[in-house]
N, C-alpha and C positions, 0 to 999 in steps of 0.2 A: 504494500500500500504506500503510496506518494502522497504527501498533502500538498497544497499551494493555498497560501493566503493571500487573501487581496482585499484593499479597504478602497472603499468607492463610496460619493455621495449618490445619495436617492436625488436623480431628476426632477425637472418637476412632473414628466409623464412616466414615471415610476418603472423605466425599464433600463435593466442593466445590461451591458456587455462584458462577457469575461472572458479573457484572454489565457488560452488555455495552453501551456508551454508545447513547444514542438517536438519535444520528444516523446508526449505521452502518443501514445498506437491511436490510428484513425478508428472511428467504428468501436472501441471499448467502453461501458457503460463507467461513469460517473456520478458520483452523489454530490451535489452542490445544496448547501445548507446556509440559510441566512442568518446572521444575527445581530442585533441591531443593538449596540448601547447609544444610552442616554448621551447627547452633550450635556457640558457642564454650562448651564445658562445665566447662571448667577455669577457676577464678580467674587460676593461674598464667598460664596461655594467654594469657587477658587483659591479663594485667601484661608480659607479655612483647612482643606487640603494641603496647601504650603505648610501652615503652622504645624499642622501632623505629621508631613516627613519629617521632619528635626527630629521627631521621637523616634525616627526607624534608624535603628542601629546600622543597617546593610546598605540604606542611602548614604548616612552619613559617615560609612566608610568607606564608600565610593567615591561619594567628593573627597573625602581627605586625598587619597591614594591619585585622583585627578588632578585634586590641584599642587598635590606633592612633586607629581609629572611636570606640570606647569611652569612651576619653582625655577625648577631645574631648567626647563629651556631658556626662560625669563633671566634667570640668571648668567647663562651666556651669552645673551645680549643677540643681533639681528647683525648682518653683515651690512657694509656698506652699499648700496645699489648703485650700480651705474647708471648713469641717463646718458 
């Protein structure tokens, strides 16, 4: 079994096209299954979500480890560009 993901907006005439990769076999039956989440419609929502990551341990040692990488480049500074 092969899965393929793909996130597409709903049209306003409500029909999608999917692009279905070229290596799966012409003529073999597939299961295409919808499922739709919410956007998040509120700012507040938003904002409320932000204040939550801080409390996940696995975000916030991602960003550390990200911006630890950062450091690092930051720290050796950009070369000079020619024009």
């Amino acid at each position: 079994m092969e899965a393929v993901k793909q996130i597409l907006r709903i049209p306003r005439n409500h029909e999608l096209k999917i692009k279905v990769p070229k290596d799966f076999p012409e003529n073999e039956t597939v299961e295409v299954i919808l499922i739709m989440t919410k956007r998040q419609d509120s700012f507040k929502q938003k904002i409320q979500e932000l204040k939550e990551a801080v409390k996940d341990n696995r975000f916030m040692n991602d960003l550390r480890e990200v911006s630890d990488d950062f450091n690092t480049v930051d720290s050796e500074g950009w070369p000079d560009e020619e024009v």
